[in-house]
PALOBA-752726 format. One record per residue (C-alpha): residue number from 1; residue in three letters; x, y, z. Coordinates in Angstrom, 3 decimals, m for minus. Layout:
BEGIN
<gugu resi="NUM" resn="ALA" east="X" north="Y" up="Z"/>
...
END
This chain:
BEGIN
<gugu resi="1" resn="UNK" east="m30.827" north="m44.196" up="1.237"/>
<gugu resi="2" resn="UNK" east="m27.813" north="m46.326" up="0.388"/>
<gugu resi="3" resn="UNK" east="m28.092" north="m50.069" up="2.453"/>
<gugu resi="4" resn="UNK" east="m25.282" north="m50.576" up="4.867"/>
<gugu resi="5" resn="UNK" east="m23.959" north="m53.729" up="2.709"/>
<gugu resi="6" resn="UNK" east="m23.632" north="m51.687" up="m0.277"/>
<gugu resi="7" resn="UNK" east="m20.918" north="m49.331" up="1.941"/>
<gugu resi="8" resn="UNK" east="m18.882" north="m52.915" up="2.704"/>
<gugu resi="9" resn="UNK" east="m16.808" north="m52.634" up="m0.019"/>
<gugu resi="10" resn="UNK" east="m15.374" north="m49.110" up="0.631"/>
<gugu resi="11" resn="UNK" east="m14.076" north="m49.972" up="3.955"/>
<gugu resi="12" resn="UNK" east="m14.822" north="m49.197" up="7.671"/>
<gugu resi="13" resn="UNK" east="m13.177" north="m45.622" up="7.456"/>
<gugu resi="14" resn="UNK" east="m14.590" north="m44.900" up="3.968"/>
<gugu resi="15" resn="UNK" east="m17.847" north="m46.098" up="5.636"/>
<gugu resi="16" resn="UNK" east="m18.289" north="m44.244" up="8.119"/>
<gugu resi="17" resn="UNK" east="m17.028" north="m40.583" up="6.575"/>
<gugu resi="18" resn="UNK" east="m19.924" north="m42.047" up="3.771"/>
<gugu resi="19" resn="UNK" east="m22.413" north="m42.138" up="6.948"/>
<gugu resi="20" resn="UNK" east="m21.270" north="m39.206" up="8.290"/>
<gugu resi="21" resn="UNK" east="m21.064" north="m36.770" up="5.134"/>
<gugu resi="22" resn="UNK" east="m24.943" north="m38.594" up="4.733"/>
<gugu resi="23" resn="UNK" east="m25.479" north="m37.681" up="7.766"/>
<gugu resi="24" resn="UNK" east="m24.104" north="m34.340" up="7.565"/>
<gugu resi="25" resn="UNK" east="m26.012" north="m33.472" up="4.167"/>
<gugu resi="26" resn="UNK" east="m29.079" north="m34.792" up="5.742"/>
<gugu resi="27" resn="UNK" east="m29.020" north="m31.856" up="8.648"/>
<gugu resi="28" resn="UNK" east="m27.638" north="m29.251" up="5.915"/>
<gugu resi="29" resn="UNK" east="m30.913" north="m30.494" up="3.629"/>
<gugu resi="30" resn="UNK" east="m33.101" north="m30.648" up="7.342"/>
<gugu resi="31" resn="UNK" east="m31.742" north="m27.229" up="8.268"/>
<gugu resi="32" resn="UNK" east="m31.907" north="m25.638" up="4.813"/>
<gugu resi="33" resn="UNK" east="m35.835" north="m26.585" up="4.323"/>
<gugu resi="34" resn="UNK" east="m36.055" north="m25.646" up="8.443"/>
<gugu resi="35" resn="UNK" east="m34.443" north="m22.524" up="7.778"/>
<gugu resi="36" resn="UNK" east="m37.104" north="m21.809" up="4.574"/>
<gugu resi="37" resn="UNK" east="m39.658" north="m22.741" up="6.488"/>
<gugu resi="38" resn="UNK" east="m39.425" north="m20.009" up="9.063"/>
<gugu resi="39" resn="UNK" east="m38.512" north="m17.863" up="6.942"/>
<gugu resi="40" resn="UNK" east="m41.800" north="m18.199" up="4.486"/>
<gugu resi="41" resn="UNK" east="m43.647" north="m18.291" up="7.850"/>
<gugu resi="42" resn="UNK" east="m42.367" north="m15.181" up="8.663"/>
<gugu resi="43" resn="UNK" east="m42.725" north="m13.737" up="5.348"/>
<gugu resi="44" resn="UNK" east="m46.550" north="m14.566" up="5.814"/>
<gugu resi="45" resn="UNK" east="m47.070" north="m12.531" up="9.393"/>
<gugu resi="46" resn="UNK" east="m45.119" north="m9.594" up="7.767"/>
<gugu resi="47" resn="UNK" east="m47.631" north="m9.977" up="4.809"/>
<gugu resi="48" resn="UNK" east="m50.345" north="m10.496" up="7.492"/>
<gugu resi="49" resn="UNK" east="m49.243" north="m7.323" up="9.343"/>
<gugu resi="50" resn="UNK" east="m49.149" north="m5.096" up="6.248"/>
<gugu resi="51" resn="UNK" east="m52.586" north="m6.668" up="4.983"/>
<gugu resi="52" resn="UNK" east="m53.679" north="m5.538" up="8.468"/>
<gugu resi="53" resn="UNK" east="m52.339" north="m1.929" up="8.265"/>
<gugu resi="54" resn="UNK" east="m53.301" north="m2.022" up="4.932"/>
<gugu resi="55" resn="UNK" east="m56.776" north="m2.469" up="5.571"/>
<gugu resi="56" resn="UNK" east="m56.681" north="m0.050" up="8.180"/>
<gugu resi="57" resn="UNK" east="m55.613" north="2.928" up="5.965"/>
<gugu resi="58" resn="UNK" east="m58.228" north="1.799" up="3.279"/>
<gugu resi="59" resn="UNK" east="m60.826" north="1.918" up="6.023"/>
<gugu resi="60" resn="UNK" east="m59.789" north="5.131" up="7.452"/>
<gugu resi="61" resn="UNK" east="m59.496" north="6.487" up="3.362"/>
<gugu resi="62" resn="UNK" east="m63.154" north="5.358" up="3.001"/>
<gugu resi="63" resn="UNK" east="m64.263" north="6.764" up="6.351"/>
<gugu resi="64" resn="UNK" east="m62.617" north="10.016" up="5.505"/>
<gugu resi="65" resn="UNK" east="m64.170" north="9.862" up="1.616"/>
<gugu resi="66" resn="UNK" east="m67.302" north="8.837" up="3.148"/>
<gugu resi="67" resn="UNK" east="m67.015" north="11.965" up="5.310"/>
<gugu resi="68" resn="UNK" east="m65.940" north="14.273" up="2.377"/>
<gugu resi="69" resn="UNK" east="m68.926" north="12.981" up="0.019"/>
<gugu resi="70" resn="UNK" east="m71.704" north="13.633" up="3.353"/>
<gugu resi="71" resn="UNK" east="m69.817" north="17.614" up="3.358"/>
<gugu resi="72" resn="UNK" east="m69.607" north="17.763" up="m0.299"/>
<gugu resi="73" resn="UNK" east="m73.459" north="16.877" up="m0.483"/>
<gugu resi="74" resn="UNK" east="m74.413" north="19.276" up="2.240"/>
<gugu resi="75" resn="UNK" east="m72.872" north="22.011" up="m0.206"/>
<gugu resi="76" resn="UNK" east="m74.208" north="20.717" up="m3.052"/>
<gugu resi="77" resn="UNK" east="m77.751" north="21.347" up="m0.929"/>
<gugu resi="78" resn="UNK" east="m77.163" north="24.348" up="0.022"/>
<gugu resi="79" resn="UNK" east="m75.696" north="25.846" up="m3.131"/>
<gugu resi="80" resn="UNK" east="m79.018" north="24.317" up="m4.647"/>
<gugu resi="81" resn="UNK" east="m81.085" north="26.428" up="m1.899"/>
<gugu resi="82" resn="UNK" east="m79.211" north="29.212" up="m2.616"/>
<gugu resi="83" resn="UNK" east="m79.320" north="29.428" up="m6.610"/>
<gugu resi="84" resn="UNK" east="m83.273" north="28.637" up="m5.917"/>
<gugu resi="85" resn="UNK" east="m83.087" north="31.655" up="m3.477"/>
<gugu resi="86" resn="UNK" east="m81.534" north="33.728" up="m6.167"/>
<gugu resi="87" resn="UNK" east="m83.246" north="32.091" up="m8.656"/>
<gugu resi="88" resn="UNK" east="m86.673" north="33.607" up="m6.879"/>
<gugu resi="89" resn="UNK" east="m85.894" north="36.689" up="m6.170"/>
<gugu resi="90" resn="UNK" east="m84.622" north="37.150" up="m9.851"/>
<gugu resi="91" resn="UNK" east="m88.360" north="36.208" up="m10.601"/>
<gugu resi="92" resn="UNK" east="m89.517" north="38.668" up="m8.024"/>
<gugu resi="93" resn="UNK" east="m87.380" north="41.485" up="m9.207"/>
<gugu resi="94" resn="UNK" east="m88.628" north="41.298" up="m13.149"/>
<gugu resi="95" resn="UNK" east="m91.914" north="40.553" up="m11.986"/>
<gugu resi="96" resn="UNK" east="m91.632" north="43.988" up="m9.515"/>
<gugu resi="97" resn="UNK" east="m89.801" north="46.109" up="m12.399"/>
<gugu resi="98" resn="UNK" east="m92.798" north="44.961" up="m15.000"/>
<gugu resi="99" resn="UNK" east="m95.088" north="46.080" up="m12.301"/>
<gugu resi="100" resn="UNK" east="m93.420" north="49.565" up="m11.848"/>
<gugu resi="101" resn="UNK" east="m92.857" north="50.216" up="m15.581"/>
<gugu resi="102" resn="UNK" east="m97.066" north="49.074" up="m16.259"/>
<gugu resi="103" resn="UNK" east="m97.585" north="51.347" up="m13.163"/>
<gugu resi="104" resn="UNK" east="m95.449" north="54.454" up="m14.751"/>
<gugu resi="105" resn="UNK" east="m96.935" north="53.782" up="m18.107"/>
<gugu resi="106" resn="UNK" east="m100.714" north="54.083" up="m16.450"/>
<gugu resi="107" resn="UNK" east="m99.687" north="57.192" up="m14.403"/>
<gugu resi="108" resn="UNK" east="m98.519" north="58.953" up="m17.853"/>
<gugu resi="109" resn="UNK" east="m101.543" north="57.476" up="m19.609"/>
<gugu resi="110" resn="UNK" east="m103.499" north="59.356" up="m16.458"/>
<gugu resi="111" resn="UNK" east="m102.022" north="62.112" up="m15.836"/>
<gugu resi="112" resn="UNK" east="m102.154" north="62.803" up="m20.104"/>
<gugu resi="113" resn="UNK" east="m105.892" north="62.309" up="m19.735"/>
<gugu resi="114" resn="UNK" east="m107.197" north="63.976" up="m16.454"/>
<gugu resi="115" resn="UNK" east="m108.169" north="67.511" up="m16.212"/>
<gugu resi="116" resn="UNK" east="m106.995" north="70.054" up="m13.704"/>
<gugu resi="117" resn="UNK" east="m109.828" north="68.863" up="m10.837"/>
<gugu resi="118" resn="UNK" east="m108.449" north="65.196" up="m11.462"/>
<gugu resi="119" resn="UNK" east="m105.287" north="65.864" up="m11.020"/>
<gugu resi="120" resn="UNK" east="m105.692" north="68.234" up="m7.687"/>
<gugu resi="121" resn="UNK" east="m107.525" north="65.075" up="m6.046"/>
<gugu resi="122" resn="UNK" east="m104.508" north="63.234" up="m7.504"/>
<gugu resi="123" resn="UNK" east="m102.050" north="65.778" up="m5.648"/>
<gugu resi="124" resn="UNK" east="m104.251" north="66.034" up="m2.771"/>
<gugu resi="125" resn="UNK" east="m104.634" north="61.902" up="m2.324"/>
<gugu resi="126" resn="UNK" east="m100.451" north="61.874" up="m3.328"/>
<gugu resi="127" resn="UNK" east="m99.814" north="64.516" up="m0.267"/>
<gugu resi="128" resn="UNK" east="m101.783" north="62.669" up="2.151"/>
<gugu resi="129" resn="UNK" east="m99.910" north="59.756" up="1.117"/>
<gugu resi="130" resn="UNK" east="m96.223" north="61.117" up="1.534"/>
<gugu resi="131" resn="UNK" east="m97.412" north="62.571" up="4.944"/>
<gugu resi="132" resn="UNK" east="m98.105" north="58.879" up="5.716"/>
<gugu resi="133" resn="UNK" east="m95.190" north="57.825" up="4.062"/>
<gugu resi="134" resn="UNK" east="m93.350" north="60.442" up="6.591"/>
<gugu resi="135" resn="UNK" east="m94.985" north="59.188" up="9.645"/>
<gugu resi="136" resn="UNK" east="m94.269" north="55.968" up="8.965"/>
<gugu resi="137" resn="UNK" east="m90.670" north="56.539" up="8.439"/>
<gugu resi="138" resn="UNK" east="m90.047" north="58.253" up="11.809"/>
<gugu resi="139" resn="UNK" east="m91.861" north="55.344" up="13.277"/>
<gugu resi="140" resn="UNK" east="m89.257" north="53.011" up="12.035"/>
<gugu resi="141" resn="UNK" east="m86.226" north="54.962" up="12.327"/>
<gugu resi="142" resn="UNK" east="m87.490" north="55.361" up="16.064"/>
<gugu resi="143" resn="UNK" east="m88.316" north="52.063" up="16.467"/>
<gugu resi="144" resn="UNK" east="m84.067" north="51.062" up="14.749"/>
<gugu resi="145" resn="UNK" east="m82.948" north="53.670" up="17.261"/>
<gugu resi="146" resn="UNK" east="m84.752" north="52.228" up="20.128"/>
<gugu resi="147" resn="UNK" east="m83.601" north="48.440" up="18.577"/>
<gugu resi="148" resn="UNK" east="m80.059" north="49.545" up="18.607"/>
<gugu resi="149" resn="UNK" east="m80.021" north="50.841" up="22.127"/>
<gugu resi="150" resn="UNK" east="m81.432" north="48.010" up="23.522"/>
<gugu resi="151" resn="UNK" east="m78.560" north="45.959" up="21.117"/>
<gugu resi="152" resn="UNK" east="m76.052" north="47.869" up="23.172"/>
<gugu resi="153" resn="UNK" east="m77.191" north="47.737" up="26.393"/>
<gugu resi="154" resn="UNK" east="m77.100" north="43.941" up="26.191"/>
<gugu resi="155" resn="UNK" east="m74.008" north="44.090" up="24.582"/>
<gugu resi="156" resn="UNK" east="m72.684" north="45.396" up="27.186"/>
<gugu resi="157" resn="UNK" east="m74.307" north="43.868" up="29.928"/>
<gugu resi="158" resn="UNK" east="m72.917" north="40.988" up="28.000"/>
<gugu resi="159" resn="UNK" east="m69.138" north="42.184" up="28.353"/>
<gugu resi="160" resn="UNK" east="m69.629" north="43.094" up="32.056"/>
<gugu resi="161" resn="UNK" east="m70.615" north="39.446" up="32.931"/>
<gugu resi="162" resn="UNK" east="m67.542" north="37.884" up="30.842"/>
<gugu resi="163" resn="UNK" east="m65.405" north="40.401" up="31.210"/>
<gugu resi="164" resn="UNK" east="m64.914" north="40.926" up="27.502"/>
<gugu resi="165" resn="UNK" east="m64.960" north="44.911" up="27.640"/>
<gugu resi="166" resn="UNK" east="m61.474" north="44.598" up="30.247"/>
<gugu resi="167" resn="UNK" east="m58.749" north="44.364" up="28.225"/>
<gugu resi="168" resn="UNK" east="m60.201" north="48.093" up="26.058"/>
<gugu resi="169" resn="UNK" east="m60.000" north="49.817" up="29.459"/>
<gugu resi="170" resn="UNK" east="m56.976" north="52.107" up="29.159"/>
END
């Protein structure tokens, strides 16, 4: 700051527009850094605010990738259970067509080798067997018949208590 006795020499008019110009540049300088101020102070809540939101759709990404990984694993499982499934029953299959080509080989080898009394007990013991075979077979188309009744019945019984079968009636 310039000392008053060093404005003496321009005069009490020069002076003063000195003072007041000083004065003047001093609130342009207080108002321009004022001004800056709030500015960069609100430059930092709007960078604030979009750290917040920011962080909020990175949580929300991670929740959701999070969620995707847990369903993605759960598939993974089950695709696992199910190529182990397959994987078994491919086992049982070669293991059951082995079994039936050993078991056609031994019948030929048999049948080659027996004489005519062998092979009546063999057609007698292969009768009895289809008859059993038969029996059997009724049985369990009965029992499918009697299992699909009893599916419709509560079916229906079913329909008439939620009043599914209404909107069929013509």
């Amino acid at each position: 700051m310039i000392p008053f006795s060093a404005l003496a020499f321009l005069g009490p008019r020069t002076a003063k527009l000195a003072i007041g110009a000083t004065l003047v540049g001093a609130l342009g300088v207080t108002y321009w850094v004022h001004r800056n101020t709030l500015l960069e102070t609100g430059r930092e809540e709007v960078r604030a605010d979009l750290r917040v939101a920011e962080n909020a759709r990175l949580r929300e990404a991670l929740r959701e990738t999070a969620r995707l990984t847990d369903e993605l694993g759960k598939a993974n499982d089950e695709y696992t259970q199910a190529k182990a499934q397959v994987d078994g029953l491919r086992v049982r299959l070669r293991a059951g067509d082995q079994r039936l080509r050993e078991q056609a080989a031994a019948f030929e080898r048999d049948v080659a080798a027996a004489g005519a009394d062998g092979l009546r007990r063999y057609a007698t013991a292969s009768e009895r067997n289809l008859l059993g075979c038969r029996a059997d077979l009724e049985r369990f188309g009965l029992e499918a018949a009697s299992c699909s009744a009893a599916a419709h019945a509560l079916k229906r019984e079913l329909d008439a208590r939620t009043g599914a079968g209404r909107e069929k009636a013509p």
